[in-house]
TIVO-696936 format. One record per residue: residue in one letter; x, y, z of N, C-alpha, C in turn. Coordinates in Angstrom, 1 decimal. Layout:
REM residues N
 residu    nxx    nyy    nzz   caxx   cayy   cazz    cxx    cyy    czz
      A      X      Y      Z      X      Y      Z      X      Y      Z
...
This chain:
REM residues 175
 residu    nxx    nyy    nzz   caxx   cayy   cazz    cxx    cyy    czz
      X    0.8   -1.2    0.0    0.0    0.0    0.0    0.9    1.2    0.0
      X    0.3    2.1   -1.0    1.3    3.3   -0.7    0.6    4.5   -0.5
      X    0.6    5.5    0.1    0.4    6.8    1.0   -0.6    7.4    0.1
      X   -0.2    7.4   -1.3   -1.2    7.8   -1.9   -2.7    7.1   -2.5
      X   -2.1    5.8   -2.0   -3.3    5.0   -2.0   -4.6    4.8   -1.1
      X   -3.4    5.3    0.2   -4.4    5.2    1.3   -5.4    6.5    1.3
      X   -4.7    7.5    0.7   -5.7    9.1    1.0   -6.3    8.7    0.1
      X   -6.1    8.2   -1.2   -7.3    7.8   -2.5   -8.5    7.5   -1.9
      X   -8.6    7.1   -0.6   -9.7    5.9   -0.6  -11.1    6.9    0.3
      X  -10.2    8.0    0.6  -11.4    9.0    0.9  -11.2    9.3    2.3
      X  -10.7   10.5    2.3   -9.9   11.0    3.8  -11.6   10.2    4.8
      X  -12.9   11.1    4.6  -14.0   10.5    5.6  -14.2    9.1    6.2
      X  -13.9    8.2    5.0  -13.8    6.5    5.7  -12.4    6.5    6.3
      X  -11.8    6.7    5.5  -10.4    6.5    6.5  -10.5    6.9    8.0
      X  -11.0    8.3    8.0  -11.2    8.8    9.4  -11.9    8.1    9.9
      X  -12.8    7.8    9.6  -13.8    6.9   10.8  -13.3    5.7   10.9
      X  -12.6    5.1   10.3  -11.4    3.7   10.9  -10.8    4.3   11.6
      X  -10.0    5.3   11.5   -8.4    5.3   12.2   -9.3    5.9   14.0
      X  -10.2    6.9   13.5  -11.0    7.4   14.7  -12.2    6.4   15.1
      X  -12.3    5.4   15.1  -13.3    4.2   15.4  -11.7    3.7   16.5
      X  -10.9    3.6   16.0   -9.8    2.9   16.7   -9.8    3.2   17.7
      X   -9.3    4.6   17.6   -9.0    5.4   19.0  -10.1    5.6   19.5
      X  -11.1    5.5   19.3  -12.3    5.8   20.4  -12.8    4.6   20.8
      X  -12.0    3.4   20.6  -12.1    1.8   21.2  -10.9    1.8   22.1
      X   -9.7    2.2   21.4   -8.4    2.0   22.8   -9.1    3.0   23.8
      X   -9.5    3.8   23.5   -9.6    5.1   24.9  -10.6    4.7   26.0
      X  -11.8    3.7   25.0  -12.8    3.1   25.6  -12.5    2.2   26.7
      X  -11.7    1.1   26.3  -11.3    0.3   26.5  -10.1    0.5   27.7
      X   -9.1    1.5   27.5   -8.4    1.6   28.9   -9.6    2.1   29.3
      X  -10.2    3.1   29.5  -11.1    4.1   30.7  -12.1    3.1   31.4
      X  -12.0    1.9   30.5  -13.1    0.8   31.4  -12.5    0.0   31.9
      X  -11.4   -0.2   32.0  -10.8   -1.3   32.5   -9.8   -0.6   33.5
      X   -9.3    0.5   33.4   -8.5    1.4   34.3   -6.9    1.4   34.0
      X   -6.7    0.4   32.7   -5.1    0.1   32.4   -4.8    1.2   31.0
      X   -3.4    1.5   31.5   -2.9    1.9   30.6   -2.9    1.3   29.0
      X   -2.6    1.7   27.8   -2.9    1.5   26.8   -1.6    0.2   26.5
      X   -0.5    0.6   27.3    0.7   -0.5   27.5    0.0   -1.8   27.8
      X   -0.5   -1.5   29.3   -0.5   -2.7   30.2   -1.7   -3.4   29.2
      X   -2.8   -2.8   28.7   -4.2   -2.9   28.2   -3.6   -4.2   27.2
      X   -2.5   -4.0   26.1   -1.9   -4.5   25.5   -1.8   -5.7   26.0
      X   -1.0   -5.6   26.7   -0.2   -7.0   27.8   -1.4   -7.6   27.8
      X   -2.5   -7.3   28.7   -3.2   -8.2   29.1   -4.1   -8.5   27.7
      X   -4.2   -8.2   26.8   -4.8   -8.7   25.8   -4.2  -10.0   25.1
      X   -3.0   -9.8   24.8   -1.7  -10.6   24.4   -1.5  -11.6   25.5
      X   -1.5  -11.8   26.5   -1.9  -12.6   28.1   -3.1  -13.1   27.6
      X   -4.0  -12.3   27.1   -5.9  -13.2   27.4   -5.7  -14.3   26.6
      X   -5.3  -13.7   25.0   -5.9  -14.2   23.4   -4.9  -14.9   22.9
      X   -3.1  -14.4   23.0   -2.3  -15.3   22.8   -1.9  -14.5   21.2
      X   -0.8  -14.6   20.8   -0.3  -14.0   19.7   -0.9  -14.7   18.7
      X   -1.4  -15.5   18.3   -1.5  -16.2   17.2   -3.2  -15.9   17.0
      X   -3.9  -15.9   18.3   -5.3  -15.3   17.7   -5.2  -14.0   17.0
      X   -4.3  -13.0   17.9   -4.4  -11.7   17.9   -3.5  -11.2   16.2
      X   -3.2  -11.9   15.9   -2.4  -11.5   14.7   -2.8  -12.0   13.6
      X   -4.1  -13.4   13.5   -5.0  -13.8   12.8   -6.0  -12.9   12.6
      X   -6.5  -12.8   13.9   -7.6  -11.8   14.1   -7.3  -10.2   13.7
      X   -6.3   -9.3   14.0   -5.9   -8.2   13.7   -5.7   -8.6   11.9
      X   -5.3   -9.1   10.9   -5.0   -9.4    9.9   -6.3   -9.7    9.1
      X   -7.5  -10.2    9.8   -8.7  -10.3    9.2   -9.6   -8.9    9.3
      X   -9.2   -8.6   10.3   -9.9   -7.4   10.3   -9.6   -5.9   10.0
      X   -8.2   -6.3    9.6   -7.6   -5.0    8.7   -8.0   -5.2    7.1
      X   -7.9   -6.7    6.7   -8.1   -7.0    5.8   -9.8   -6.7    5.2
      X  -10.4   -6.6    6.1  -12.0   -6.4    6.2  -12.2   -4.9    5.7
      X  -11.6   -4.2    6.5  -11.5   -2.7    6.8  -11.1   -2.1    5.3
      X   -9.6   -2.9    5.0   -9.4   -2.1    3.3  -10.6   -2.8    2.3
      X  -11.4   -3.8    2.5  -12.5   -4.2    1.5  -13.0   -2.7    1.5
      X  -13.8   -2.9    2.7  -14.8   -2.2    3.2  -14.7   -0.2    2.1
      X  -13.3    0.3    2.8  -12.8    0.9    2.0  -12.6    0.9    0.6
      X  -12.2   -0.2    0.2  -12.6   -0.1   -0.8  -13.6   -0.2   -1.9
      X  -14.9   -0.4   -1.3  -16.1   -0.6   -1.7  -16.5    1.0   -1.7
      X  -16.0    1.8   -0.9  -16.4    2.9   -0.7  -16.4    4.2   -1.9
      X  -14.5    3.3   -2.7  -14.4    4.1   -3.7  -15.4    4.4   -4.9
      X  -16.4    2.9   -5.3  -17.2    3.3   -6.1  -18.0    5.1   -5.8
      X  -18.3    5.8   -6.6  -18.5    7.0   -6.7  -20.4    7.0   -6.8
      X  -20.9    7.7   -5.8  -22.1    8.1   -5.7  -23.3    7.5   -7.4
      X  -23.7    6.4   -7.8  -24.4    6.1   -8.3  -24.1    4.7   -9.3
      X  -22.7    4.4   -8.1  -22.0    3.3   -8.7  -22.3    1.6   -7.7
      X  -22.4    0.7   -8.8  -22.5   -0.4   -7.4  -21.0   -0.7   -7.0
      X  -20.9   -1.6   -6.0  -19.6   -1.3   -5.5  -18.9   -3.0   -6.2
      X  -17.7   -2.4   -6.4  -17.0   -3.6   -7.4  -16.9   -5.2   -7.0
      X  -18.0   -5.9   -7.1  -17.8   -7.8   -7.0  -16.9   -8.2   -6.4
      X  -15.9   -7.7   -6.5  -14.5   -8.3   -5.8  -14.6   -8.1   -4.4
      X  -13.9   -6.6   -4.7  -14.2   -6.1   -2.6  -15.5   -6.6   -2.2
      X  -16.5   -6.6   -2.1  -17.7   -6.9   -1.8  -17.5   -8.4   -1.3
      X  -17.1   -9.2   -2.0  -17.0  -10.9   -1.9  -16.3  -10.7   -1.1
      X  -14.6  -10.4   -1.0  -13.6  -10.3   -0.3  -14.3   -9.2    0.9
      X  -14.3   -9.0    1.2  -15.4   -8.2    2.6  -16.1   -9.2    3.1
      X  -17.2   -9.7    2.3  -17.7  -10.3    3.2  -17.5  -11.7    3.6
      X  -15.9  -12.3    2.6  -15.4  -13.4    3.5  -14.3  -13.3    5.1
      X  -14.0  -11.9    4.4  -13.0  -11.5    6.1  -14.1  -11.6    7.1
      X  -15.1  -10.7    7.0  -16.2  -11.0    8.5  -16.8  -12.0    8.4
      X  -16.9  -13.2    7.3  -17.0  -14.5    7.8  -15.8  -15.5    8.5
      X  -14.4  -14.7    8.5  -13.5  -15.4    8.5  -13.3  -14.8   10.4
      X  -13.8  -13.8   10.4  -13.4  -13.3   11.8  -14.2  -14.4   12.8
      X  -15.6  -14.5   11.8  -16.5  -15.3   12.9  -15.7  -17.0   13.1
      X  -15.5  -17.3   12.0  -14.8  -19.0   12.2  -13.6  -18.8   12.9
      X  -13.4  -17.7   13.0  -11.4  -18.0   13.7  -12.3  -17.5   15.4
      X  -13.0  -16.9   15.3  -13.8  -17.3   17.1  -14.0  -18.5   17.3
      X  -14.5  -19.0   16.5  -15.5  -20.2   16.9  -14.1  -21.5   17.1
      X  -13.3  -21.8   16.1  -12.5  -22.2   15.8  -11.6  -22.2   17.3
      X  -11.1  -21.2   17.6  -10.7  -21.0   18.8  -11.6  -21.3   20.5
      X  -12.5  -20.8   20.0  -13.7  -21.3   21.2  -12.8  -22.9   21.3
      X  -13.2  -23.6   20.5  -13.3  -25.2   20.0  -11.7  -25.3   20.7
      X  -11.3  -24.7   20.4   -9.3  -25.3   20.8   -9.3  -24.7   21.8
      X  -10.1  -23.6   22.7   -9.5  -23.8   24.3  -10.2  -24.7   24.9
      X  -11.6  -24.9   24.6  -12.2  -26.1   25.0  -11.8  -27.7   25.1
      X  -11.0  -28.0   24.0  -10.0  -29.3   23.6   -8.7  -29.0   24.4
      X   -8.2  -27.8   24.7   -7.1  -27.8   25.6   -7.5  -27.6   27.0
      X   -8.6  -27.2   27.1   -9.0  -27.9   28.8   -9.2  -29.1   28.9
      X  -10.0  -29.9   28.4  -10.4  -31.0   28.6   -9.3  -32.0   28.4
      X   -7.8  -31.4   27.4   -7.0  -32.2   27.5   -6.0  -32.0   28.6
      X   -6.1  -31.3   28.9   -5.4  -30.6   30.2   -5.4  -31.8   31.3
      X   -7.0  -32.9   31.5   -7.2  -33.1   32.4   -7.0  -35.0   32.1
      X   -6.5  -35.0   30.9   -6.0  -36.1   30.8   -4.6  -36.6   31.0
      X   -4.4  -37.3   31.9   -3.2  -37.9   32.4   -2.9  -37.3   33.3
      X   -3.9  -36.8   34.8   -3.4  -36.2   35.7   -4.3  -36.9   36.8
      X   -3.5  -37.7   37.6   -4.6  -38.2   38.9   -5.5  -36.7   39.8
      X   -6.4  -37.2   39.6   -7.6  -36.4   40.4   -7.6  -36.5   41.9
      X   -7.2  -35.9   42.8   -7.5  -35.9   44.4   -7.0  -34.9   44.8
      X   -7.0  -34.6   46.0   -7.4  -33.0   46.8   -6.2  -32.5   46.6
      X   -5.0  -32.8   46.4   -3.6  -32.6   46.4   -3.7  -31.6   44.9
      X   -4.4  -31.9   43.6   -4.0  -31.3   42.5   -5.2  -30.7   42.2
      X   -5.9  -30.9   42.4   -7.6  -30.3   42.2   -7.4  -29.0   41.8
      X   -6.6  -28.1   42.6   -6.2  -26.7   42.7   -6.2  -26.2   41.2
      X   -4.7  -26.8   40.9   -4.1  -26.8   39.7   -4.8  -27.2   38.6
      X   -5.6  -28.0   38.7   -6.1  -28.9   37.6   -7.6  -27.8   37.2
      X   -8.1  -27.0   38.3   -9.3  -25.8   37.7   -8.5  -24.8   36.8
      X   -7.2  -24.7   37.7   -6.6  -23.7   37.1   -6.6  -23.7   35.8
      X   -6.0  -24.8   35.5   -5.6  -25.0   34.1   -6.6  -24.9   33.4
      X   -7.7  -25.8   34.0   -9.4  -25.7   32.9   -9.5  -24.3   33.1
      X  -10.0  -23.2   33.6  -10.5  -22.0   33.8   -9.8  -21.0   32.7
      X   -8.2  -21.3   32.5   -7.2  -20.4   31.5   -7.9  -20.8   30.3
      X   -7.9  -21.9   30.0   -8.5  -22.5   28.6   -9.8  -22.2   28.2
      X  -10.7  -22.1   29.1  -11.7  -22.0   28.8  -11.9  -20.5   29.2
      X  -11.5  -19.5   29.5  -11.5  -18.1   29.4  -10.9  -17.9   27.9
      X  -10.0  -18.3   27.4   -9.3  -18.8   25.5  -11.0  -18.9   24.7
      X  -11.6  -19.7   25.5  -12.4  -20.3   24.6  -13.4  -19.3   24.5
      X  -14.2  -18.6   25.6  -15.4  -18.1   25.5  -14.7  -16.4   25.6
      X  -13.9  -16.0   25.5  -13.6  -14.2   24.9  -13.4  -14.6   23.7
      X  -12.3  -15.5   23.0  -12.5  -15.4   21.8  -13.8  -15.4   20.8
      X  -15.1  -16.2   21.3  -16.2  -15.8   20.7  -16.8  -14.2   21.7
      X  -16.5  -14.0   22.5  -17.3  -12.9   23.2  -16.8  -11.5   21.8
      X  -15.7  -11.7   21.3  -15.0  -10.8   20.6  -14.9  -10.9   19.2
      X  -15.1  -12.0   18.9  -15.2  -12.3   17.4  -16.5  -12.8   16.8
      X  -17.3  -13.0   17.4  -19.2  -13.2   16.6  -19.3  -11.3   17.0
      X  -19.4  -10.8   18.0  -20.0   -9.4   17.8  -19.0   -8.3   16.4
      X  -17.9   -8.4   16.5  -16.9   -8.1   15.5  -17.3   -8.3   14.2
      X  -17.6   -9.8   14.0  -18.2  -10.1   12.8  -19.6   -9.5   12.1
      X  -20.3   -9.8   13.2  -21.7   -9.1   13.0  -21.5   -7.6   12.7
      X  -20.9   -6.8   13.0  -20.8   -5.7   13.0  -20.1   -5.3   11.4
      X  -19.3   -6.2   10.9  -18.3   -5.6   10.1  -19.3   -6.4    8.4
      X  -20.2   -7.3    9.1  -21.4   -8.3    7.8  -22.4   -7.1    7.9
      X  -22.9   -5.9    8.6  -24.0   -5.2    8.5  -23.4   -3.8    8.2
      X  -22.3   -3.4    8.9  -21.3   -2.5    7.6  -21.0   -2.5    6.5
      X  -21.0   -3.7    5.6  -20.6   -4.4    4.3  -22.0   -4.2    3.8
      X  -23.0   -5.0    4.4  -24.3   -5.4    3.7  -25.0   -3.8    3.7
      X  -24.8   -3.0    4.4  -25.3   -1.6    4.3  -24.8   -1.0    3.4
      X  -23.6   -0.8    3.3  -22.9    0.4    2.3  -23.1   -0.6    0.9
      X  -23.2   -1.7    0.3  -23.7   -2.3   -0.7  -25.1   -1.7   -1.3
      X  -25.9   -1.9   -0.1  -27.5   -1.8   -0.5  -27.6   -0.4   -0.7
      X  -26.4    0.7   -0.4  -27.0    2.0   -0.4  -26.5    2.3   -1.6
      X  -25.2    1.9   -2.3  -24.8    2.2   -3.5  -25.2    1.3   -4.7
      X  -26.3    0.2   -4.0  -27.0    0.0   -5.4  -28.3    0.4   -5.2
      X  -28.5    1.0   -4.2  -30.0    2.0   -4.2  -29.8    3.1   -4.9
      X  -28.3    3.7   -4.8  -28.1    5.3   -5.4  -27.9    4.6   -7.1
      X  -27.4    3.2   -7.3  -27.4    3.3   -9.0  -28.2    2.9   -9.9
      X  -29.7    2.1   -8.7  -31.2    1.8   -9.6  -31.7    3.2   -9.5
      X  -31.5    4.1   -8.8  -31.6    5.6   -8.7  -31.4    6.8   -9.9
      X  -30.1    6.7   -9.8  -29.2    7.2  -10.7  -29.2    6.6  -12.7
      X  -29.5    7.8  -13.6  -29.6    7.5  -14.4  -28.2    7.3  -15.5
      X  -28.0    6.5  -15.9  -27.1    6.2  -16.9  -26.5    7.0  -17.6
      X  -25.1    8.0  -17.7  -24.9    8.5  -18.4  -24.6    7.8  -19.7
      X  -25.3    8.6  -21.0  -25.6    8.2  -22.5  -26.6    7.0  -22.3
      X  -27.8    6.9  -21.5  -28.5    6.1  -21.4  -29.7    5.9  -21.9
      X  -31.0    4.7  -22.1  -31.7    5.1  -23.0  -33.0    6.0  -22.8
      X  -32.7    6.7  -23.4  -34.1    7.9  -23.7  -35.5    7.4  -24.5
């Protein structure tokens, strides 16, 4: 991507990505009370690098569709490609939740195979289920609403730019 690609795409959508951002980090420390550092940490602690860099990558990847759907011009539908590719990133956000749900669930449960059960490890042995299965149920708590959000962003700005081009009459069209 180059700089002039990115202002191509319409300073207004851009802004409301880059400022959608920051009014999630700001959100997000002010509710939780952590710094934007620490906030970090414990996300990378919750989710684990490999969700978070799946997930960050689908949803950037979503974001330049989205954007780029945007570029069609006021009476234009928005180009097949981006559109498809849009709305497989926010299907892709939802399976890599679910996906994940499914693998901290499997890593609790395997957690508890090959470990004698009695009062001595019991401790340890919630522990371990409760990490996994906090894996399991943020990663959907975070990625079905994500998805939903970014399939009714997609499905909206579609239906409004082929409402503006059954609207809009054809230039050199028939008379």
């Amino acid at each position: 991507m180059t700089l002039s690609w990115i202002f191509g795409l319409g300073a207004r959508r851009l802004s409301y990505v880059l400022g959608g951002a920051v009014v999630l980090a700001a959100a997000a420390s002010a509710a939780t009370g952590l710094s934007l550092s620490r906030l970090a940490g414990s996300l990378l602690e919750q989710f684990g690098i490999s969700f978070l860099v799946l997930y960050g990558g689908l949803l950037a990847g979503t974001l330049v569709c989205w954007l780029r759907m945007g570029e069609a011009s006021s009476g234009e539908r928005p180009h097949p490609v981006w559109l498809e590719a849009a709305q497989h990133g926010a299907n892709g956000i939802a399976t890599l939740a679910l996906t994940y749900t499914l693998l901290g669930i499997s890593l609790g449960i395997g957690s508890l195979s090959g470990q004698p059960l009695n009062p001595d490890t019991v401790q340890g042995i919630i522990r371990s289920l409760t990490e996994h299965f906090s894996l399991a149920f943020m990663t959907t708590v975070v990625g079905l609403p994500t998805a939903a959000v970014l399939r009714a962003l997609i499905a909206v700005t579609a239906a409004r730019q082929t409402a503006f081009s059954s609207s809009t009459p054809s230039p050199g069209g028939d008379t």
